[in-house]
Steps between C-alpha positions, in 0.01 A plus 500: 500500500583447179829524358384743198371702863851560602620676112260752451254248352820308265595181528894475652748418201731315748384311834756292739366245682658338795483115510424331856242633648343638173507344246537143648456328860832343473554460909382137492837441296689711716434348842573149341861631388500642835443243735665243286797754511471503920467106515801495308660685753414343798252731542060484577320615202316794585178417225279741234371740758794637645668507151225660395596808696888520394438519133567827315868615559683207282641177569787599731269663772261232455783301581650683779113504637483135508836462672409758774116349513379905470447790248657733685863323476816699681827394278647527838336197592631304210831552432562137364579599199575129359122405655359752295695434190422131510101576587452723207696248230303228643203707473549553157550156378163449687317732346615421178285195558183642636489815270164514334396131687253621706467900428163604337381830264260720724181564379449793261903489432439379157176731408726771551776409363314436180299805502851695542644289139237596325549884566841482389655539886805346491566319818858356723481342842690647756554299800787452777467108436873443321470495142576142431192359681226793258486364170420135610265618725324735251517167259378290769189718560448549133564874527858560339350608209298790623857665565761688288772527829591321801705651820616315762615585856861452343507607112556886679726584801228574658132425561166649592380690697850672334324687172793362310335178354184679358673830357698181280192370450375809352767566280527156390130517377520833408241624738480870736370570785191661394381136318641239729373322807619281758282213608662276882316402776777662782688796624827433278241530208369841653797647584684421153230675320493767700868550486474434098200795490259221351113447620476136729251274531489229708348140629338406795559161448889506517785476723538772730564353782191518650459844497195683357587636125290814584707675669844540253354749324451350133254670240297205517385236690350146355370157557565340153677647215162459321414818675738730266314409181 
């Protein structure tokens, strides 16, 4: 479907993108600040695969899924604190080093993304990754400039799938709900549109942990972003 498909035959003045997962396959550098992260620790790394299916809710479940070795983590089950603590500052100073090393564009991200300047949309990321790892990621992949807005998993109080980040979104760019889109590749991506009153498309490609995109409900379904033009 293409994007004009979803506005009455316009083109959206405002789309938010989510980063990992849609715009770029950045769980090579993940699993590397992972496992270094559980080496550190004493720990066996658990490799790309299984990280793979953990990415999507932000660094602190990521990290509370590699302590536990599952997705579906009980806090009951880890109530070391000071384990936790030290695995996600550890984690960050390790992904600091692998952001953008071995992450890659997907194919079509950058047709679209084109397409979209030259109508005029104007565009911000919005992505539960904290904030301080987006921009040198965006610069990495040679996207950063494609983007008038960045949101992090931590420039809000909260995060998708709460609406909150892409209602600031819209304000910030000065966009409604009857011309802006949402673009993820999981359920938080779903679900904060939805809650926002926006139209949702998403990725097959991405991380939901290994569960079929088809069924969350979005207003459209893709392989490659190159499919909205």
């Amino acid at each position: 479907m293409s994007l004009a498909g979803l506005f009455n035959a316009r083109w959206p003045g405002v789309a938010l993108f989510d980063l990992d997962g849609t715009l770029v396959n950045s769980a090579p550098d993940l699993a590397a600040a992972v496992d270094l992260t559980l080496e550190q620790l004493g720990r066996k790394p658990v490799g790309l695969e299984q990280v793979h299916q953990w990415v999507g809710h932000g660094s602190p479940v990521l990290i509370r899924r590699a302590l536990a070795g599952k997705a579906d983590w009980e806090p009951a089950t880890l109530n070391d604190d000071a384990l936790f603590d030290d695995a996600l500052a550890l984690f960050y100073q390790n992904y600091q080093q692998f952001n953008g090393q071995y992450s890659t564009v997907y194919p079509g991200v950058e047709a679209c993304l084109d397409a979209l300047n030259d109508r005029g949309c104007r565009m911000a990321v919005v992505t539960n990754k904290p904030e301080q790892f987006v921009a040198p990621l965006l610069e990495q992949m040679g996207l950063e400039h494609h983007f008038q807005l960045v949101i992090g998993g931590d420039t809000l109080s909260t995060k998708k799938p709460d609406s909150a980040p892409l209602l600031h979104a819209m304000e910030k760019l000065q966009g409604s709900r009857g011309v802006t889109v949402m673009v993820g590749d999981s359920a938080a991506d779903v679900g904060a549109a939805q809650a926002a009153g926006i139209p949702c498309v998403v990725v097959t490609y991405g991380y939901n942990f290994g569960r079929s995109v088809h069924t969350l409900g979005a207003d459209a379904v893709v392989d490659s972003l190159s499919e909205l033009l």
